[in-house]
C-alpha positions as CSV (number, residue, x, y, z in Angstrom):
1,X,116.8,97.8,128.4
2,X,116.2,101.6,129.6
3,X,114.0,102.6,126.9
4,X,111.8,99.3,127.1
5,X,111.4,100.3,131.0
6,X,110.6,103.3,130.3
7,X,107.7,102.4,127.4
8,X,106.3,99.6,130.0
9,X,106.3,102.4,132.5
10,X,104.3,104.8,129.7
11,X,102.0,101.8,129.0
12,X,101.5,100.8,132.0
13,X,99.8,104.9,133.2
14,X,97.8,104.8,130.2
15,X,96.3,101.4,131.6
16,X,95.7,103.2,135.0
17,X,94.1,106.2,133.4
18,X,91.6,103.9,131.7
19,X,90.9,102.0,134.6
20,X,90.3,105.4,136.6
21,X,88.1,107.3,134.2
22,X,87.0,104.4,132.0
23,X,83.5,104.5,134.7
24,X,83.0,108.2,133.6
25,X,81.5,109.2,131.1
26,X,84.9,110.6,129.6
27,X,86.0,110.0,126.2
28,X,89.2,108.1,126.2
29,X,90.3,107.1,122.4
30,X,93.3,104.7,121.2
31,X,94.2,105.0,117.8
32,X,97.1,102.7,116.8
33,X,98.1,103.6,113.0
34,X,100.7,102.7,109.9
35,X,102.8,105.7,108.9
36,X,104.6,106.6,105.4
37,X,106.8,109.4,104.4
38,X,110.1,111.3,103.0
39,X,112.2,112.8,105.3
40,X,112.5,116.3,103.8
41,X,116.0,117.5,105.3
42,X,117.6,113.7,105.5
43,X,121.6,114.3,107.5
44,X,124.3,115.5,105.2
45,X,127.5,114.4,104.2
46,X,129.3,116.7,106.7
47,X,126.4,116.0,109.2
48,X,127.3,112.5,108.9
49,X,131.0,113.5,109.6
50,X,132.4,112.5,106.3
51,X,135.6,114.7,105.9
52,X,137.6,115.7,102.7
53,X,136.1,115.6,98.7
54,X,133.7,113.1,98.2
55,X,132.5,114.6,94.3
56,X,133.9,111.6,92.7
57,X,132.0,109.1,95.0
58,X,128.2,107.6,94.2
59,X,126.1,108.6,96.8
60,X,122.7,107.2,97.2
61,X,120.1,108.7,100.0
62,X,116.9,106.9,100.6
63,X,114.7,109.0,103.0
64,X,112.2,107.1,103.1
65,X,110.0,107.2,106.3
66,X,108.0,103.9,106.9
67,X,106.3,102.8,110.3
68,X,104.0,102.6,112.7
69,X,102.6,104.3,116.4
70,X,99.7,104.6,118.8
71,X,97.8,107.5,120.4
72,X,96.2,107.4,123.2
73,X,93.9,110.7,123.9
74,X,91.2,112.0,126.6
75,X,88.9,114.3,125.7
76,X,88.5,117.3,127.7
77,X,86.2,120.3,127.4
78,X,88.3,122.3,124.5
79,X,90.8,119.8,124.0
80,X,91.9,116.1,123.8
81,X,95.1,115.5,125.7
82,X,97.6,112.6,125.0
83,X,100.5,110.9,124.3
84,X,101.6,109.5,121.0
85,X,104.3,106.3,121.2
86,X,105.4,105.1,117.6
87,X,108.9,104.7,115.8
88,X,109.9,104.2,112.0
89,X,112.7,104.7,109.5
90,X,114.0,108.1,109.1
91,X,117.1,107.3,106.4
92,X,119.8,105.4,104.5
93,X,122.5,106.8,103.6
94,X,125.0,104.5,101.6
95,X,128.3,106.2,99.7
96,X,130.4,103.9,97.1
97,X,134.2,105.0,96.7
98,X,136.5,103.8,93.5
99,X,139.6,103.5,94.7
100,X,141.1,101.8,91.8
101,X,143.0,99.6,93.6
102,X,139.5,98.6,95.8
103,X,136.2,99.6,96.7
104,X,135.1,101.2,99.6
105,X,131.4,101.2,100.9
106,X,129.9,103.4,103.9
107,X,126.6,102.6,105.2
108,X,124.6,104.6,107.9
109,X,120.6,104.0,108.7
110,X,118.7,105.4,111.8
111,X,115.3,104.8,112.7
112,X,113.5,106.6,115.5
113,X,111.6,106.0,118.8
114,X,109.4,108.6,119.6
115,X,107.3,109.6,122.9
116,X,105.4,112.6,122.5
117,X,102.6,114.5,124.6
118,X,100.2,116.6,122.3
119,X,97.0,118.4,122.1
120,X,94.1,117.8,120.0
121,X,92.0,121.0,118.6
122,X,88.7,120.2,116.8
123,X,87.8,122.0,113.6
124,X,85.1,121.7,111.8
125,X,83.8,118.2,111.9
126,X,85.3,116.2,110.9
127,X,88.4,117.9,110.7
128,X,90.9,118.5,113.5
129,X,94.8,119.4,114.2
130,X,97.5,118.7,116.5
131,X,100.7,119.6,118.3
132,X,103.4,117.8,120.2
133,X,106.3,117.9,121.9
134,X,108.3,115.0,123.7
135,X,111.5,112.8,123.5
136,X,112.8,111.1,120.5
137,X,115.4,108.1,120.7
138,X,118.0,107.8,117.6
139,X,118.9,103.9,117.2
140,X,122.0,104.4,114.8
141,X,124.0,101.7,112.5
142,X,127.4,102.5,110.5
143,X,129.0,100.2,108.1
144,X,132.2,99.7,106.2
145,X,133.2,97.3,104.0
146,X,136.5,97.6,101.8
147,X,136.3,95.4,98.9
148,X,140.3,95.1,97.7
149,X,141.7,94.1,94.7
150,X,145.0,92.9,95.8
151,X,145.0,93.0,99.2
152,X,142.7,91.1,101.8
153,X,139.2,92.8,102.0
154,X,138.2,94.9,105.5
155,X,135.0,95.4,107.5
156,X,133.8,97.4,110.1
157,X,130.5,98.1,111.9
158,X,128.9,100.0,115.0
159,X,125.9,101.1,116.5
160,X,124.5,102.8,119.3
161,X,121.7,105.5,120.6
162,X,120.9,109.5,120.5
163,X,118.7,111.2,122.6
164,X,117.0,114.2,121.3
165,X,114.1,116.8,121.2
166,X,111.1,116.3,118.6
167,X,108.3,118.1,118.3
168,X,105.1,117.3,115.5
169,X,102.5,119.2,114.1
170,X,99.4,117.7,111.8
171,X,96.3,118.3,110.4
172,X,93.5,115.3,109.4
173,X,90.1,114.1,109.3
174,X,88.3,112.0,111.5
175,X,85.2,109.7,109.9
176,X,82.6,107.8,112.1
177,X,82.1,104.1,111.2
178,X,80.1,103.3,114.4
179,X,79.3,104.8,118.5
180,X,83.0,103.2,119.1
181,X,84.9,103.3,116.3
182,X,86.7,105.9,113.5
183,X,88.8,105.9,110.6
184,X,91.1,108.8,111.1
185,X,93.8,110.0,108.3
186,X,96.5,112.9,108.9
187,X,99.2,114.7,107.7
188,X,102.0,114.8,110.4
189,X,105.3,116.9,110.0
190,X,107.9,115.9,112.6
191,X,111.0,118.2,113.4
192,X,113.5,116.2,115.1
193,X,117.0,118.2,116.7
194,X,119.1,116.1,115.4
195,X,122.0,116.6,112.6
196,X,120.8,120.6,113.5
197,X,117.3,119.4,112.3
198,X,115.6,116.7,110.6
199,X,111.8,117.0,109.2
200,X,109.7,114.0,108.2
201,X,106.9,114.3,106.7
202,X,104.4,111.4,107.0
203,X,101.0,110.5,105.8
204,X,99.5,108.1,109.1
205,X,96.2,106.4,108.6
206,X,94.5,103.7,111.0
207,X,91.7,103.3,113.6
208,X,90.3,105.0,116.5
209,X,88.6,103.1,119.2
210,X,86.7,104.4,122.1
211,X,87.2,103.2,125.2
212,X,85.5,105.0,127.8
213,X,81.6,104.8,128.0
214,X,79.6,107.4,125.2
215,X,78.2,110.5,127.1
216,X,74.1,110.2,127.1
């Protein structure tokens, strides 16, 4: 309930600022997008707080990074300033242990919430790069399931949050389809503090749309 307060109350500025500046002649862009990507330094097992040997188990990591965000920008006289809301997959981790007697399955996924405040430095047109810097929220699941051979099989699951520190850095290109519209591609590298530090690396694509009136 906290973190969907605290999006309205992020939504709900980047309204006012439109309605403030949106009579200037100040550029004021939103570009929501789809995002896709490998988490290059995904938790491991002794991040994950999995004690003891685990050589003889089968463990299976997906890092896959899947999801999508929005940015919402105002261009200033050397740089675009903004804020950049969005969330996705980060990983699956999923380890298989042969007891002989039973198996036993551990499951842990987290996905991530990110709010991040960055600058925009042009390049050559139509190239530009960014950097941020802002909160990121860690919805977690675990999962164990005991399948038993003789005995009566066991389950257990929970969940919760993590609160951390992230930070991106990305580089892309910007292409004009009309006086209000762009098609913008990027490569992004997120480092999140989290399990010491987690980097995905994500490939965002989608639409920028100008909101604010076009200087003469």
């Amino acid at each position: 309930m906290k973190n969907k307060l605290f999006l309205l109350i992020i939504l709900a500025l980047m309204v006012s600022i439109v309605k403030s500046y949106g009579q200037n002649n100040i550029k004021i862009t939103l570009r929501p997008y789809l995002r896709a990507g490998i988490n290059l330094l995904p938790p491991s097992m002794e991040d994950l707080e999995y004690v003891g040997d685990w050589s003889d188990a089968v463990i299976n990591k997906n890092p896959l990074c899947i999801g999508a965000g929005s940015q919402f920008k105002v261009a200033l006289n050397k740089v675009d300033l903004g804020v950049d809301i969005g969330g996705g997959t980060v990983f699956v981790n999923e380890v298989i242990y042969d007891e002989v007697v039973g198996i036993a399955t551990y499951l842990d996924k987290e996905s991530h919430i990110y709010i991040l405040f960055f600058g925009e430095f042009k390049l050559k047109d139509p190239f530009f790069v960014q950097f941020g810097l802002g909160p990121n929220i860690s919805p977690w699941y675990y999962e164990y399931y005991y399948d038993s051979v003789s005995y009566s099989d066991e389950q257990n699951s929970g969940s919760g949050v993590g609160f951390n520190l992230a930070f991106m850095s990305s580089a892309g290109v910007d292409f004009d389809i009309n006086e209000r519209t762009n098609l913008f591609l990027l490569g992004r590298l997120d480092g999140i503090l989290r399990y010491g530090m987690m980097f995905p690396f994500t490939i965002n694509f989608g639409i920028s749309f100008n909101l604010g009136n076009t200087p003469d």
